[in-house]
C-alpha positions as a Markdown table, in Angstrom:
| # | Residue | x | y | z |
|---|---|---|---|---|
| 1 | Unk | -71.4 | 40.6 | -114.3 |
| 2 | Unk | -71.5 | 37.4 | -112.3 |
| 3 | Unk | -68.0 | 35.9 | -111.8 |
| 4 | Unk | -66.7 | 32.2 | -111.4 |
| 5 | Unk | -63.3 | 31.9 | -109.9 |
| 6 | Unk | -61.6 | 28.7 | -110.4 |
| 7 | Unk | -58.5 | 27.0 | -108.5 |
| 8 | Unk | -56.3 | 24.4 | -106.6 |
| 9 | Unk | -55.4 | 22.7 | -110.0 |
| 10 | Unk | -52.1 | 21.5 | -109.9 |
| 11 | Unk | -49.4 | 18.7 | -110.3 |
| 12 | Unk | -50.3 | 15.7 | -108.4 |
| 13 | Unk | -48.7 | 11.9 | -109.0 |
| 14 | Unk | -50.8 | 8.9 | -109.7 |
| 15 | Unk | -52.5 | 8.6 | -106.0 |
| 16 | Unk | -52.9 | 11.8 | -104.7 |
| 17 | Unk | -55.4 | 14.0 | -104.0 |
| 18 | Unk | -56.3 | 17.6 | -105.1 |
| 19 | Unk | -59.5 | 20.3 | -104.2 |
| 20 | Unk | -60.6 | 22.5 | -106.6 |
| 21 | Unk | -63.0 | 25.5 | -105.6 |
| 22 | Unk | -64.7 | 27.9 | -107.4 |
| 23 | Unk | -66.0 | 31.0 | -106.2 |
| 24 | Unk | -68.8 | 32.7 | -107.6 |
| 25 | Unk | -70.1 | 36.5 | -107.3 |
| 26 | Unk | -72.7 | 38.5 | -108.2 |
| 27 | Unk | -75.5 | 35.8 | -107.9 |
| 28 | Unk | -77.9 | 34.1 | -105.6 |
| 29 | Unk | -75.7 | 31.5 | -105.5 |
| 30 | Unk | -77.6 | 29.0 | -103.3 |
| 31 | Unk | -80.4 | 28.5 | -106.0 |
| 32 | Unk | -78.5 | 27.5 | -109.0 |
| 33 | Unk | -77.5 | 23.8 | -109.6 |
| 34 | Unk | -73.4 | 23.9 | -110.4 |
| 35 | Unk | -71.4 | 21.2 | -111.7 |
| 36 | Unk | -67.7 | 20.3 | -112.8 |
| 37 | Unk | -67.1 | 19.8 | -116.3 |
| 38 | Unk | -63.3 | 18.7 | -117.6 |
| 39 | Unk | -62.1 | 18.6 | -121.0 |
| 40 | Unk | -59.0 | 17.2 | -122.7 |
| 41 | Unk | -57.5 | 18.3 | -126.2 |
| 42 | Unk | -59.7 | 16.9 | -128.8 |
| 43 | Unk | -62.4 | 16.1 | -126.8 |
| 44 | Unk | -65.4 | 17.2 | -125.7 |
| 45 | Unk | -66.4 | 19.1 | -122.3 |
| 46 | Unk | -67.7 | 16.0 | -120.0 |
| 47 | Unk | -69.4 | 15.9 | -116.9 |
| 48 | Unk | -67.8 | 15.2 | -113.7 |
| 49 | Unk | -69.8 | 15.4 | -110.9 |
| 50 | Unk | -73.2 | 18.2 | -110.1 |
| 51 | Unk | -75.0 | 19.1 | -107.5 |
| 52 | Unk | -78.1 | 20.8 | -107.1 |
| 53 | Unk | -80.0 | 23.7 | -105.4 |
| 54 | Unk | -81.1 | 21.3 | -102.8 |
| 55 | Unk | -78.0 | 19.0 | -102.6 |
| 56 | Unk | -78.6 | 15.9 | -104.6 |
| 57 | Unk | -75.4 | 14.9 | -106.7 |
| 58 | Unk | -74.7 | 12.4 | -109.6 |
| 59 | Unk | -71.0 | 12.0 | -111.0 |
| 60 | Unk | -69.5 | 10.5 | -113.3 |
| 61 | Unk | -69.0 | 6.7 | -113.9 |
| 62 | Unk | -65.2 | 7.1 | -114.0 |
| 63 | Unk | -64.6 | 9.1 | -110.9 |
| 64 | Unk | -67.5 | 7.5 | -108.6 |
| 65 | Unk | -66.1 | 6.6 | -105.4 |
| 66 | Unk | -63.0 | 9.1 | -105.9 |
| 67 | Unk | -64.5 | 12.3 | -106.3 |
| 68 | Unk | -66.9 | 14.5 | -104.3 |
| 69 | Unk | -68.8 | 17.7 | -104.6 |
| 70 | Unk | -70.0 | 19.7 | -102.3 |
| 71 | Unk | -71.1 | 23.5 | -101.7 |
| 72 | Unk | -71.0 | 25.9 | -99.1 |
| 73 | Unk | -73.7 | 28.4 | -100.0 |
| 74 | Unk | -72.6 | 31.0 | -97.3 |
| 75 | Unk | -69.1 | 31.2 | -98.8 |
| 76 | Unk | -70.8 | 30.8 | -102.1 |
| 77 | Unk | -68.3 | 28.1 | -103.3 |
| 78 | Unk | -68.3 | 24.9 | -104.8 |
| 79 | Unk | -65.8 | 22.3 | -104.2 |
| 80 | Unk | -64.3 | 19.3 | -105.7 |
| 81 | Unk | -62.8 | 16.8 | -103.7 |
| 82 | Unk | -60.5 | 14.2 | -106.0 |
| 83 | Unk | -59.0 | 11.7 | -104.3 |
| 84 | Unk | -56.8 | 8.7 | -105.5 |
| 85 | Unk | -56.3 | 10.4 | -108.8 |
| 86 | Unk | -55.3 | 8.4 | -112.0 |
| 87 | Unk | -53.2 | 9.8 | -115.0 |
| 88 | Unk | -56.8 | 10.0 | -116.9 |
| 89 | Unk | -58.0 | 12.4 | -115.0 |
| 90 | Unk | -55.6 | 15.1 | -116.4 |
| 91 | Unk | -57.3 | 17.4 | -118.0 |
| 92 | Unk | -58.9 | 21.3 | -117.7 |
| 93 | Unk | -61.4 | 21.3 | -115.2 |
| 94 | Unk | -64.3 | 23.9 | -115.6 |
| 95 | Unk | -66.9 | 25.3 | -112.7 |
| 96 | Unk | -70.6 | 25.6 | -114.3 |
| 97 | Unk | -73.6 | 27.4 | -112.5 |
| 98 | Unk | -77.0 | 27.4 | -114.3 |
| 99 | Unk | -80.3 | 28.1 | -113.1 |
| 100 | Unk | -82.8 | 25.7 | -113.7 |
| 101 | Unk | -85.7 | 26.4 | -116.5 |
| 102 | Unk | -83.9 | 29.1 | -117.6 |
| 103 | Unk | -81.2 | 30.4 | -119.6 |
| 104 | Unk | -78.7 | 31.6 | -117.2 |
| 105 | Unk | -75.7 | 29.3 | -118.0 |
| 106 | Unk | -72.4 | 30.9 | -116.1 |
| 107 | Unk | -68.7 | 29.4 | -116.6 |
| 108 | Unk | -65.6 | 29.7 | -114.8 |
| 109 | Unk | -62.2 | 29.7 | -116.8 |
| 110 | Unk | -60.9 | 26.7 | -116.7 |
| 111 | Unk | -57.5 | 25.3 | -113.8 |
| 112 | Unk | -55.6 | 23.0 | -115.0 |
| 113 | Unk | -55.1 | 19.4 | -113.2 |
| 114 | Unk | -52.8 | 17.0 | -114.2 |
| 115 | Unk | -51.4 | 13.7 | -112.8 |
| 116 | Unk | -48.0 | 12.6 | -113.5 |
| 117 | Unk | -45.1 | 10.7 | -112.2 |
C-alpha cells in the first residue's frame, strides 16, 4: 500500500520560515506529478504549489515568491520550502501524488503549520 509521510509542520511567528517533506513508498515515485494542498476549518482543500514528473511547477497566487517546491526523486521526497510566512498561511498542509491519465490519486495525512506571534 503506497505510503505518504508528512512533516516539519510547526509553530513559526509572522516571518519565519518552515520545510515540510513528505516521503513516499511503495511507488515509482519519479513519474507521478505531486503537489501541496492546505486546508483551513470550513474551507476547502486549496492548491499550493505542484510539480510535475518532469519538473515544471505552478503555485499559488498567495504564496508566489514565498514558497518553493521541489523533489528529490532518489530520496523519493517532496519538499516545501515556505519562507516569510504570514498568519494566513496557517492551516493543515496535505502531500498529493497522482499519476497522470489515470486514477491513482495518493494522500498524505495532513502536518499541521501555523504562524503566530
Amino acid at each position: 500500500q503506497v505510503q505518504l509521510v508528512e512533516s516539519g509542520g510547526g509553530t513559526v511567528q509572522p516571518g519565519g520560515s518552515l520545510r515540510l517533506s513528505c516521503a513516499a513508498s511503495r511507488i515509482s515515485f519519479s513519474i507521478y506529478d505531486v503537489a501541496w494542498y492546505r486546508q483551513t476549518s470550513g474551507k476547502q482543500r486549496e492548491l499550493v504549489a505542484a510539480i510535475i514528473s518532469g519538473g515544471g511547477t505552478n503555485y499559488a497566487d498567495s504564496v508566489k515568491g514565498r514558497f518553493t517546491i521541489s523533489r528529490d526523486n532518489a530520496k523519493n521526497t517532496v519538499y516545501l520550502q515556505m519562507n516569510s510566512l504570514k498568519p494566513v498561511d496557517t492551516a493543515v498542509y496535505y502531500c498529493n501524488v497522482r499519476l497522470r491519465s489515470s486514477s491513482l490519486d495518493y494522500w498524505g495525512q495532513g502536518t499541521q503549520v501555523t504562524v503566530s506571534s
